[in-house]
C-alpha positions as a Markdown table, in Angstrom:
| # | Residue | x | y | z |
|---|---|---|---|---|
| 1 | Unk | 24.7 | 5.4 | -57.0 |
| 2 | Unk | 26.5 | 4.3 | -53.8 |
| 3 | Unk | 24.2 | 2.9 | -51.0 |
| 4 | Unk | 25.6 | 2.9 | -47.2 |
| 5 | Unk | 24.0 | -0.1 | -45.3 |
| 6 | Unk | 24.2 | 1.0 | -41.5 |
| 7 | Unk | 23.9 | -2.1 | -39.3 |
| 8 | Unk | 23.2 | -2.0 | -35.3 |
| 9 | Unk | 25.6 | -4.4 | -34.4 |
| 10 | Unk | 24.1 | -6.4 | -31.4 |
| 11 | Unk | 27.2 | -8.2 | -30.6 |
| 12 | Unk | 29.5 | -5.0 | -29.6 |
| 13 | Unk | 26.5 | -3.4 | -27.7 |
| 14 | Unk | 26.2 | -6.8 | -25.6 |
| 15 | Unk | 29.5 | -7.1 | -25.1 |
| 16 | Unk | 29.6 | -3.5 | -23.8 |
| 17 | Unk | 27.4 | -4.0 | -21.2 |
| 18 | Unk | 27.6 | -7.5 | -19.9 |
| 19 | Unk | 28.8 | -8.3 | -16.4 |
| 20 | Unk | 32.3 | -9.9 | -16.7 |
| 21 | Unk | 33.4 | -12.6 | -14.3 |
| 22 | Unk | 37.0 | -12.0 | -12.8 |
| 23 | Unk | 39.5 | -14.8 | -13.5 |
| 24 | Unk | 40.8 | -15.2 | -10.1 |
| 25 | Unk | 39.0 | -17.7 | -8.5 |
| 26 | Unk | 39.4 | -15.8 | -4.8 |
| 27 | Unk | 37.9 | -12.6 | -6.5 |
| 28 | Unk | 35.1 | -14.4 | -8.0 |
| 29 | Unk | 34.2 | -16.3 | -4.3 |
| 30 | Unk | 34.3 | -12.9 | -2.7 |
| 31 | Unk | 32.1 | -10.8 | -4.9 |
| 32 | Unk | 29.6 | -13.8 | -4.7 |
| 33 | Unk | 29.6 | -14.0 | -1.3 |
| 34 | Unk | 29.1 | -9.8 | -1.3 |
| 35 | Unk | 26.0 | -10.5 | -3.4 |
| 36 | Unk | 24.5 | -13.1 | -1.4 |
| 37 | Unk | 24.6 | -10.8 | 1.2 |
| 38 | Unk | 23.8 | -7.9 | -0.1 |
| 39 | Unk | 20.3 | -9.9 | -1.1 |
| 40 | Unk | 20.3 | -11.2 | 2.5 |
| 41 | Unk | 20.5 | -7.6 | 3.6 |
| 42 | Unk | 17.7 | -6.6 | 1.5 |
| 43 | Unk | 15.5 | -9.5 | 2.2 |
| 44 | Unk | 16.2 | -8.4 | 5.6 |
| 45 | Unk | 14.9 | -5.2 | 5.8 |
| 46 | Unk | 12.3 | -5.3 | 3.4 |
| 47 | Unk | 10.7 | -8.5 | 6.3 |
| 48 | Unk | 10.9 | -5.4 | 8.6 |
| 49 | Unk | 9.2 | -3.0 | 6.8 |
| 50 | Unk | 6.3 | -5.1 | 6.0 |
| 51 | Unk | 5.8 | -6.2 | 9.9 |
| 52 | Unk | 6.1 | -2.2 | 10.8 |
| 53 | Unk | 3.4 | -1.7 | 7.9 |
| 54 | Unk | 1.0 | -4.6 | 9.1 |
| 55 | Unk | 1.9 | -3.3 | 13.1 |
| 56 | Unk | 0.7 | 0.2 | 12.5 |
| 57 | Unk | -2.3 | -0.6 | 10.4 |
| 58 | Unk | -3.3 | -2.7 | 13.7 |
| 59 | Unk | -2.5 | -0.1 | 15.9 |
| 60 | Unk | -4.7 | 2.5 | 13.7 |
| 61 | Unk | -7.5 | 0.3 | 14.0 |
| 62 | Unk | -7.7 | -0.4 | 17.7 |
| 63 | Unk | -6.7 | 3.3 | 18.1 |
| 64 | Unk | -9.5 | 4.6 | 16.0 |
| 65 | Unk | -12.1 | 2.4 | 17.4 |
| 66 | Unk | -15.1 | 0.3 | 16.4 |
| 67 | Unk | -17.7 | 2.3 | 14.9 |
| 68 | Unk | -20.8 | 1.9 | 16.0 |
| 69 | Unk | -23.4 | -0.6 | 13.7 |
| 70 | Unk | -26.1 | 1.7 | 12.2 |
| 71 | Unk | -28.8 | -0.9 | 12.7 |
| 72 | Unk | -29.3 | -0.5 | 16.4 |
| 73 | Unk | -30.4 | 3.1 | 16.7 |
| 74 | Unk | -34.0 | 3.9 | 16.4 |
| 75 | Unk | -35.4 | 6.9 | 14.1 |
| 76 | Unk | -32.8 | 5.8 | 11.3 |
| 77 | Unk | -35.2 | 3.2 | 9.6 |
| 78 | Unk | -35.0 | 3.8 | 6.0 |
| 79 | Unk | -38.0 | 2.4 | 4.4 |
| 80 | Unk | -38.6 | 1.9 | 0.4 |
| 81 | Unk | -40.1 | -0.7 | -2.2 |
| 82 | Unk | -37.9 | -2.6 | -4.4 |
| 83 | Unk | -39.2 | -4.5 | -7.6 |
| 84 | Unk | -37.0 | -7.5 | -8.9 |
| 85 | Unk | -36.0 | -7.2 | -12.7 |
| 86 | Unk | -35.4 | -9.6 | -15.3 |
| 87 | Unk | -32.4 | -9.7 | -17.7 |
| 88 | Unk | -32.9 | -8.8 | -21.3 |
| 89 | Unk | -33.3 | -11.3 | -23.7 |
| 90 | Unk | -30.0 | -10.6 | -26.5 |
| 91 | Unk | -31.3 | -11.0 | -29.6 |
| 92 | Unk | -30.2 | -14.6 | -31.5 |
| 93 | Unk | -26.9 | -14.4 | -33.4 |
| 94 | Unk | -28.7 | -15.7 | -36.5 |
């Protein structure tokens, strides 16, 4: 009886999709450069997105307004009676 040993090669599969660096030195400069500013250019916006986020959450709270402390208003007393309880004692371990 013949067995057939299937392997999952790791090294073609890496080699597949692993970025490869051009050999010209100007090409490799160049697409450096374009990533640096691509992550500028994110960085970038993204700064501007949170300051539009943290500017409109200001400008819903002043335009929505203070509300009003419940505290001050008389007929809105809430009386009760509170009782203070203790822990359980857990049970020893032994």
């Amino acid at each position: 009886m013949r067995f057939r040993t299937f392997r999952f090669d790791t090294a073609f599969l890496g080699a597949l999709f692993s970025p490869r660096k051009p050999r010209a030195p100007l090409l490799r400069v160049a697409l450096g450069l374009v990533g640096v500013a691509l992550l500028a250019l994110l960085v970038f916006f993204s700064v501007f997105v949170g300051a539009a986020m943290i500017a409109a959450g200001l400008a819903w709270k002043l335009l929505r307004g203070r509300a009003r402390p419940a505290t001050g208003q008389a007929g809105h007393v809430m009386d009760a009676e509170y009782r203070v309880l203790r822990k359980p004692v857990l049970p020893s371990p032994h």
